[in-house]
C-alpha positions as CSV (number, residue, x, y, z in Angstrom):
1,X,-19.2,38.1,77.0
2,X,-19.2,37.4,73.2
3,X,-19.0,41.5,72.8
4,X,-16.0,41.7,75.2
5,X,-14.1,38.6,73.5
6,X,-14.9,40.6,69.8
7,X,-13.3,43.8,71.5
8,X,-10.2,41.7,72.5
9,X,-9.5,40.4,69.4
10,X,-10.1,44.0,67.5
11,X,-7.7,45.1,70.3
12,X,-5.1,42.6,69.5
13,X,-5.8,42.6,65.6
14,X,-5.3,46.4,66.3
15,X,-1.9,46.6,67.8
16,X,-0.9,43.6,65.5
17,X,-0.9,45.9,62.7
18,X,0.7,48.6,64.0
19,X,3.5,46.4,65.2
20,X,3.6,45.6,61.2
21,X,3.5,48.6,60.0
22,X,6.0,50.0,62.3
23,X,8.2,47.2,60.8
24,X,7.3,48.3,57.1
25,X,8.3,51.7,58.0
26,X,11.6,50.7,59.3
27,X,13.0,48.3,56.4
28,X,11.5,51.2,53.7
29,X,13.4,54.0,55.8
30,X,16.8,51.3,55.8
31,X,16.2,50.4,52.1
32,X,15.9,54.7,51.5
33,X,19.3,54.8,53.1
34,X,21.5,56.1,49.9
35,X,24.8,54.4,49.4
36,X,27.8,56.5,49.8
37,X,30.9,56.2,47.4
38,X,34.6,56.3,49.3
39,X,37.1,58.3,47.5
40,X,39.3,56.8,45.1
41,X,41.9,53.9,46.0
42,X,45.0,54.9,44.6
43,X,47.1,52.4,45.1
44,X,44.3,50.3,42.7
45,X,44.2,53.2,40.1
46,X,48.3,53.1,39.5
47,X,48.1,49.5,39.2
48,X,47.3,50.2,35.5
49,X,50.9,51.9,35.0
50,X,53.2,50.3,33.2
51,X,50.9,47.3,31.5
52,X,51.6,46.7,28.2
53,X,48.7,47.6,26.4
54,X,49.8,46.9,22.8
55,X,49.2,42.8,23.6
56,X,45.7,43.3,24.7
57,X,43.5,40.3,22.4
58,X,40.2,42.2,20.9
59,X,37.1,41.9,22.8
60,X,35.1,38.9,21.6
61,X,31.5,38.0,22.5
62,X,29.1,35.2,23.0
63,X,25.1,34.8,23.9
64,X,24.0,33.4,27.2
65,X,21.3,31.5,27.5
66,X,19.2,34.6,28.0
67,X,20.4,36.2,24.9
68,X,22.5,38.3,26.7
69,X,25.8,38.8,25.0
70,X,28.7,38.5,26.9
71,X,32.3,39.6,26.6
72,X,35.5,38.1,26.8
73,X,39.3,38.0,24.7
74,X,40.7,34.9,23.9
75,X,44.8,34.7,24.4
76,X,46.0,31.8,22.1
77,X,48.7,29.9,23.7
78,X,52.3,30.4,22.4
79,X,54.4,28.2,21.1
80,X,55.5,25.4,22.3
81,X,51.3,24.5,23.4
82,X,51.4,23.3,27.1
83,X,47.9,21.5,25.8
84,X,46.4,23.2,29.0
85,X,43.4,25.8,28.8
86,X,42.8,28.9,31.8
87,X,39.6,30.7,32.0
88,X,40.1,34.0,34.2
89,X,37.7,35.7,36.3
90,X,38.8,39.0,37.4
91,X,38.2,41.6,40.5
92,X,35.4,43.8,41.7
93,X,34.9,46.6,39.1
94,X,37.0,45.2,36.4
95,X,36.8,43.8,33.2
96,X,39.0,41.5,30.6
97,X,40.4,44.6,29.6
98,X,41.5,45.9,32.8
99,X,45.5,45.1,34.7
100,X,44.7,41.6,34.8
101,X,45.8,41.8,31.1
102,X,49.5,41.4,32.4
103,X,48.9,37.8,33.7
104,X,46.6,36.6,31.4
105,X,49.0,37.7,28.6
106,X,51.7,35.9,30.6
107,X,50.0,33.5,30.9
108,X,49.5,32.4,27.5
109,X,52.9,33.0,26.7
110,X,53.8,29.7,28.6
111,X,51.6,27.7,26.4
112,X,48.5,28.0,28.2
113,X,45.4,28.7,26.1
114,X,43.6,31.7,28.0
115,X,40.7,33.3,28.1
116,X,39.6,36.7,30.5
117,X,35.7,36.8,30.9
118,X,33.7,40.1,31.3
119,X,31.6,38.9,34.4
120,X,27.8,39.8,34.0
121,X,27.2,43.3,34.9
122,X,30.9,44.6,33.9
123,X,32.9,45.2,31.1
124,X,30.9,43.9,28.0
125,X,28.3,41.8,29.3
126,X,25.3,43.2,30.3
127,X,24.0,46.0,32.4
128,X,26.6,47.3,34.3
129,X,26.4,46.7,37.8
130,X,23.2,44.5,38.2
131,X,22.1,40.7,36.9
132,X,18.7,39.4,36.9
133,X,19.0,36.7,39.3
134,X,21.4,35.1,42.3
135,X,22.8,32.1,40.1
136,X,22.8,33.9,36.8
137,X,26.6,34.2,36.8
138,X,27.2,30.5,37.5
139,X,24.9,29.9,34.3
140,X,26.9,32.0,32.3
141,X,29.9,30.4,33.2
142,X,28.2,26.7,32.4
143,X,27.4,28.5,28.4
144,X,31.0,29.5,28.0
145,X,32.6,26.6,29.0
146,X,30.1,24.9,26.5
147,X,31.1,27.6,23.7
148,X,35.3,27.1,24.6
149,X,34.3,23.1,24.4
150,X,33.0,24.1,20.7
151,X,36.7,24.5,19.7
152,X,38.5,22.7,22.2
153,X,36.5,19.3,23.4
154,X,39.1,17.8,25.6
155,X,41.5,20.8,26.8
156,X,42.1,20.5,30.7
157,X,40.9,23.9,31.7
158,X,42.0,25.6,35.1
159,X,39.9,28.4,36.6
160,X,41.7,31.4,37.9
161,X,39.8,34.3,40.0
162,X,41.0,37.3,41.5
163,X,40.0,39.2,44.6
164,X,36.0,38.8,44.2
165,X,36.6,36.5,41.1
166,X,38.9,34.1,43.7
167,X,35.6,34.4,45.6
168,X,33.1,33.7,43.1
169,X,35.6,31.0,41.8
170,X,35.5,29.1,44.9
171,X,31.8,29.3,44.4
172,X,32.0,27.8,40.9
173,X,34.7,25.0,42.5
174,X,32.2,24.1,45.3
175,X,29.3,24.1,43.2
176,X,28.6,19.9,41.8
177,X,27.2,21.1,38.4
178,X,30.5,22.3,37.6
179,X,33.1,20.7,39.2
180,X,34.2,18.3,36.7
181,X,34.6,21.3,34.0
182,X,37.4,22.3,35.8
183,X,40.6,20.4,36.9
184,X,41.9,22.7,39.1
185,X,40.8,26.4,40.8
186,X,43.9,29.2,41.7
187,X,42.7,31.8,43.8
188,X,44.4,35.1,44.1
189,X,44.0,37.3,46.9
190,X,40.8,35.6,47.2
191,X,37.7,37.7,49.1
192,X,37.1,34.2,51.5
193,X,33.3,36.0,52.6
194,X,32.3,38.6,54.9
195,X,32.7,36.7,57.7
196,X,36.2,35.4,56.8
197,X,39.7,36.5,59.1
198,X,41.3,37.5,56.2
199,X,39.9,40.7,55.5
200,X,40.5,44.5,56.2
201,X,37.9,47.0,57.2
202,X,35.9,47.7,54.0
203,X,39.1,46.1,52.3
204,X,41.4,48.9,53.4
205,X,39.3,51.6,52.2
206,X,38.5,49.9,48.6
207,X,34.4,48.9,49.3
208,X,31.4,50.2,51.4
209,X,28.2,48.6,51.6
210,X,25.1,50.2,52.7
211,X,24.5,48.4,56.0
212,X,21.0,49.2,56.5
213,X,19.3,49.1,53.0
214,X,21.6,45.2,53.5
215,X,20.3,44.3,56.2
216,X,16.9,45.1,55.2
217,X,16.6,43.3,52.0
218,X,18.2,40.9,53.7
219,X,15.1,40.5,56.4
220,X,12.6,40.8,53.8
221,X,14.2,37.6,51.9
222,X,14.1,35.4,55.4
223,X,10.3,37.0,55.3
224,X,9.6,35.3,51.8
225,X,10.4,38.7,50.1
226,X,12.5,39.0,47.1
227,X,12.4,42.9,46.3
228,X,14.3,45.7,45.2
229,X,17.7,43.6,45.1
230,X,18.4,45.7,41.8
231,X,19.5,48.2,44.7
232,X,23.0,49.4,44.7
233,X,24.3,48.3,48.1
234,X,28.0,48.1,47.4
235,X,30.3,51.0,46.5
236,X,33.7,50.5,45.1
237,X,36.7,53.4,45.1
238,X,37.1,53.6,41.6
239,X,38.2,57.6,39.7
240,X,35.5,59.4,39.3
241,X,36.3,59.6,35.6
242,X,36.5,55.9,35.1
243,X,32.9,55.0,34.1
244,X,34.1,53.8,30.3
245,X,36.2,51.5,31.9
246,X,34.8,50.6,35.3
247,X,32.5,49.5,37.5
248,X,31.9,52.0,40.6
249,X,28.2,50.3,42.3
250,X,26.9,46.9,42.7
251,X,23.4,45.7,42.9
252,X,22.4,43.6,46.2
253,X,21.9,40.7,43.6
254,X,24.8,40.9,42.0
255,X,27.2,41.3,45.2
256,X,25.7,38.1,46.3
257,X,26.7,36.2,43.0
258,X,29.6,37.4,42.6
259,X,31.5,36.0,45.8
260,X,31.6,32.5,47.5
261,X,29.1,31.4,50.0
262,X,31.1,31.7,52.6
263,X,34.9,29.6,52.4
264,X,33.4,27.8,55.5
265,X,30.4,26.1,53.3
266,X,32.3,26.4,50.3
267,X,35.5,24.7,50.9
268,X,34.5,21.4,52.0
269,X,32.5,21.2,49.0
270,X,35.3,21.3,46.7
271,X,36.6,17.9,44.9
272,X,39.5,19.5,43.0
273,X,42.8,20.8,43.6
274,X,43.1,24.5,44.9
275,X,45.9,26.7,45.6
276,X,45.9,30.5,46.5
277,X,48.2,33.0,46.2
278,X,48.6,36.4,48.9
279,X,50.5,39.1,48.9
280,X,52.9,40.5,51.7
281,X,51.7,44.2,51.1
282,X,48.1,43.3,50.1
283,X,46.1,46.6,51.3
284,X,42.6,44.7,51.1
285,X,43.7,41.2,53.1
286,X,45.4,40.1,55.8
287,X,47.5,37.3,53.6
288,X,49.0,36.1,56.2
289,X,46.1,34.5,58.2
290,X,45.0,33.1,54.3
291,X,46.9,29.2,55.3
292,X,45.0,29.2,59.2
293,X,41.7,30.3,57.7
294,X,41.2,27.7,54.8
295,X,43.8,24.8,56.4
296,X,41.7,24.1,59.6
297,X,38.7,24.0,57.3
298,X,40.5,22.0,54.4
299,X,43.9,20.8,55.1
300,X,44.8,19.9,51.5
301,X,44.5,23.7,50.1
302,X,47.7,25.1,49.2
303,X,48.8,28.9,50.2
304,X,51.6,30.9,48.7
305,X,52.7,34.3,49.7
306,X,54.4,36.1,47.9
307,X,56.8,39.1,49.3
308,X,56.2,42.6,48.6
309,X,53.0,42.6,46.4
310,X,50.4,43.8,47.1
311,X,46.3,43.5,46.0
312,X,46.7,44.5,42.3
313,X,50.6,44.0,42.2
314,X,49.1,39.8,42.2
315,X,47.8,40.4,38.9
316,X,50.4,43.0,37.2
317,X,53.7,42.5,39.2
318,X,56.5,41.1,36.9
319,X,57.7,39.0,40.1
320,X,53.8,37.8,40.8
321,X,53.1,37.3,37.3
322,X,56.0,35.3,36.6
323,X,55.5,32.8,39.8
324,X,51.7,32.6,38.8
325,X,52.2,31.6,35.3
326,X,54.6,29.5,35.3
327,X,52.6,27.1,38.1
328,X,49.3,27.7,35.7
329,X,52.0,26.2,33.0
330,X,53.5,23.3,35.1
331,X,51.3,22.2,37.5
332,X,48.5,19.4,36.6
333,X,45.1,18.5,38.2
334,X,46.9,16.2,40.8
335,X,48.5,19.0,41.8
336,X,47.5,21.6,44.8
């Protein structure tokens, strides 16, 4: 009987491990899946036409608290000083120095002290397309503040993100830590999640993910395992000549980081005034479903469309630029 019980467990030990290893096999074939690039977005590549270049502030850098050093371009404020401060986040891909020059510029024209961050893994600041940990980029933002607080102790800063920077603002707006460094959050075109009503299929043709190497990275964290997230599972539609400039991959890590949680868990969270801005003829989002997605989740959020811009026109438009700044300029941290 004892020889018959041994057999049974062997048996099930057996087939246990194959049913394992069949698993293995799977997530290593979805991981092995490559990630394929979509062909350049061009209403994103003409955005750049037609910025003035000639105003663009050198790039500047500090050192995280990794000794990683990371860029960004300080826009002092003209004349008459608003005594406000912004910090801006840009879009997937980008960089300080890309179109989002044309706002921040404006920006700091009104009197607003500005400054454009190269987000970890773009631009100047690290490895292009990757960061060493989920979290990293919030930490980076905590050591920049604390370097702009060098010069400027008291200056009311607002935090302005677009596209995946509105997303990884929200993030930084629902996250306690850093709450009170900001008095206010403006979110344009904001990327609310994966999940969220407000976006386009692969946002219109601009991002494709690699599903499967995802979703298995995905089931190996739930089993405890934190591997090969420096994997490029995100591919954005950037020229194919635009390397220098651009980022065309991100890393599973860093496409977690650098969006909110989700604008369900993240928007109750937040303690400070937010407003968003959308676009008529934004090819990435559905603007117009932005006030009934974030409104029946939190009411006080304010939601502005504007007519006839579209994703990048929110950033480099003279019409967009010029309704942007000037509520950056005017409106206070009691303000929506």
């Amino acid at each position: 009987m004892a020889i018959r019980l041994l057999r049974g467990v062997l048996s099930g030990l057996k087939w246990a491990l194959c049913a394992v290893g069949a698993v293995a096999l799977i997530l290593a074939a979805m991981i092995a899946t490559p990630l394929e690039r979509p062909p350049e977005m061009q209403s994103v590549s003409d955005s750049a036409k037609g910025v003035d270049w000639s105003t663009l502030p050198p790039l500047e850098r500090f050192q995280a608290r990794d000794g990683t050093w990371i860029g960004y371009r300080h826009y002092a404020a003209n004349s008459p000083a608003t005594g406000r401060g912004a910090i801006f986040i840009h879009g997937s891909s980008g960089s300080s120095g890309t179109v989002n020059h044309a706002l921040t510029h404006a920006i700091a024209a009104r009197g607003v002290e500005t400054w454009a961050l190269d987000i970890r893994g773009h631009g100047g600041s690290g490895t292009r397309g990757d960061i060493g940990y989920v979290g990293q980029l919030e930490d980076d933002l905590v050591d920049f503040v604390a370097q702009i607080r060098k010069s400027a102790p008291d200056l009311p800063l607002t935090l302005i993100g677009h596209s995946a920077g509105a997303g990884f603002s929200l993030r930084v707006a629902a996250t306690p830590i850093m709450q009170d460094m900001f008095v206010r959050t403006v979110l344009l075109a904001p990327y609310l999640g994966y999940d969220a009503p407000t976006n386009k299929p692969k946002a219109g043709g601009w991002a494709n993910a690699d599903l499967p190497r995802l979703f298995a990275l995905a089931a190996l964290r739930k089993l405890g395992i934190d591997c090969c997230s420096q994997l490029p599972v995100l591919a954005l539609a950037v020229p194919p000549t635009s390397a220098k400039y651009l980022v065309s991959t991100y890393s599973d890590r860093l496409m977690r980081n650098f969006a909110t949680r989700g604008y369900r868990i993240d928007l109750p969270a937040t303690t400070r005034p937010i407003t968003i801005f959308g676009g008529t003829d934004d090819e990435m989002m559905i603007s117009d479903k932005y006030a009934e997605a974030v409104q029946a989740v939190k009411p006080q959020v304010d939601v502005k469309i504007i007519d006839g811009i579209n994703h990048m026109g929110i950033v480099t438009s003279p019409k967009a630029v010029s309704v942007i700044a000037d509520d950056v300029a005017t409106r206070g941290s009691g303000q929506s």
